[in-house]
N, C-alpha and C positions, 0 to 999 in steps of 0.2 A: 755961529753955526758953521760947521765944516761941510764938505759937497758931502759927505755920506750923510748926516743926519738933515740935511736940507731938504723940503719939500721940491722935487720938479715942479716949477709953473708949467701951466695948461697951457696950447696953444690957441688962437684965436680959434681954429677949424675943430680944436677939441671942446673951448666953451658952447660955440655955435651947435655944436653936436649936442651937447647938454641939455639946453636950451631948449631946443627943439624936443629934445628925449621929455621932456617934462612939461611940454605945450601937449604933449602927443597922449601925456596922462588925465590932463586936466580938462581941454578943449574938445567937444563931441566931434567924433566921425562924420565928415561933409557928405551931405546928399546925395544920392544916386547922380542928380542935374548935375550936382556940383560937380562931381569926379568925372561927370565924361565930358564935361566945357572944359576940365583940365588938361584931360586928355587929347582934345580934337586940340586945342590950343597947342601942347608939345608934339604932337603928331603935325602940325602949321610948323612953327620954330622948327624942330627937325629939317622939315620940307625945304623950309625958306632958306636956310644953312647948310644944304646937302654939297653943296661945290666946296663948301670953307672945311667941311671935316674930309671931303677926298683929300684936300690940299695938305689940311695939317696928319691924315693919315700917308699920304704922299711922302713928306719930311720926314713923318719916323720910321717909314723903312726905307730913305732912301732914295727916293724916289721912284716908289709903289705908282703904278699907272691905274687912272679913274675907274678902268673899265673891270681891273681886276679886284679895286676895292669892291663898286659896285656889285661883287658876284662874289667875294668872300666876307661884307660885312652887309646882309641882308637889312 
């Protein structure tokens, strides 16, 4: 087979997308409980990581100062 009639392989991040696309058909909708322990949990993580993402939000503009992410990325 030549590149034109070759199938593209999928990337890891496109199988994993898959994957999931098709958990999401088969596995029921988590609990009311379920979804807001999800949530207080990534609302913690977020919290717990708010200096690491000023930082890496710092680096990609430049360095962007804390006080102005804080007030442009709510």
């Amino acid at each position: 087979m030549d590149q034109f009639t070759e199938k593209p392989r999928q990337s890891a991040l496109e199988d994993a997308f898959h994957r999931l696309f098709e958990l999401s058909r088969t596995t029921p909708a988590p609990s009311l409980d379920q979804r807001l322990d999800r949530l207080a949990r990534l609302r913690a993580a977020v919290a717990e990581n708010e200096a690491g993402f000023a930082q890496a939000i710092s680096a990609d503009f430049g360095h962007r100062s804390a006080t102005e992410t804080m007030i442009a990325e709510p």
